[in-house]
N, C-alpha and C positions, 0 to 999 in steps of 0.2 A: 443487593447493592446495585444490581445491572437496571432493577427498575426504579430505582431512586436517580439513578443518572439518566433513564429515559423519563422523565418526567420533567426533569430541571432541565432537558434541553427541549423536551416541548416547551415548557413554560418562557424560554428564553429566546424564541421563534415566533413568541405571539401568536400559534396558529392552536384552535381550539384539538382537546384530544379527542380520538375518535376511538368509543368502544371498541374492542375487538370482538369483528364478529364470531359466532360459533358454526362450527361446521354444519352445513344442514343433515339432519336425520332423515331416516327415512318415514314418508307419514304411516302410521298407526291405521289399522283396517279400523270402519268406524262400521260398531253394531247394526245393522241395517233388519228393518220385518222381512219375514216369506222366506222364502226360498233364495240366497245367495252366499257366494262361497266362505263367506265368514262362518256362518251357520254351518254350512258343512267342515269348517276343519273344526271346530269347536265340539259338532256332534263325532267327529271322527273319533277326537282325544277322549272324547268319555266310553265310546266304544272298546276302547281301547284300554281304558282305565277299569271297564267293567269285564272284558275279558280276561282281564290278569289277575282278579278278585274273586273270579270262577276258576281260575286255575287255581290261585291259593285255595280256597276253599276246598274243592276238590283233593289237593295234598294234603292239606291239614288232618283234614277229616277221615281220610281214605274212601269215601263217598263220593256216587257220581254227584251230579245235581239234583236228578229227577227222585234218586231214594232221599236226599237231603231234603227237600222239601215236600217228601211224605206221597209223593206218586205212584213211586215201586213198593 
């Protein structure tokens, strides 16, 4: 109801309505080639995603790495 009465006393002010703007975000890191810190947090979290995949693995199993993939 409260924007049905801010609209009919815009409307009744003749003065045009003005979007309401949105807060600005913060801008997004954009992909960039080579060597630069996007890259590095990106290879961080896969490091990280691969180190806890060797953990499971290794609990699962009861195997280190090196007998799991046929070494030892």
């Amino acid at each position: 109801m409260l924007r049905l009465n801010q609209i009919a006393i815009a409307m009744s002010s003749e003065q045009p309505i003005q979007p309401e703007t949105p807060q600005s975000e913060t801008p997004q890191p954009v992909p960039q080639f080579g060597w630069n810190s996007y890259a590095e947090l990106i290879n961080g979290r896969f490091a990280m995603i691969g180190f806890v995949a060797l953990i499971l693995l290794e609990v699962l199993t009861r195997q280190d790495f090196f007998s799991w993939i046929g070494i030892r």
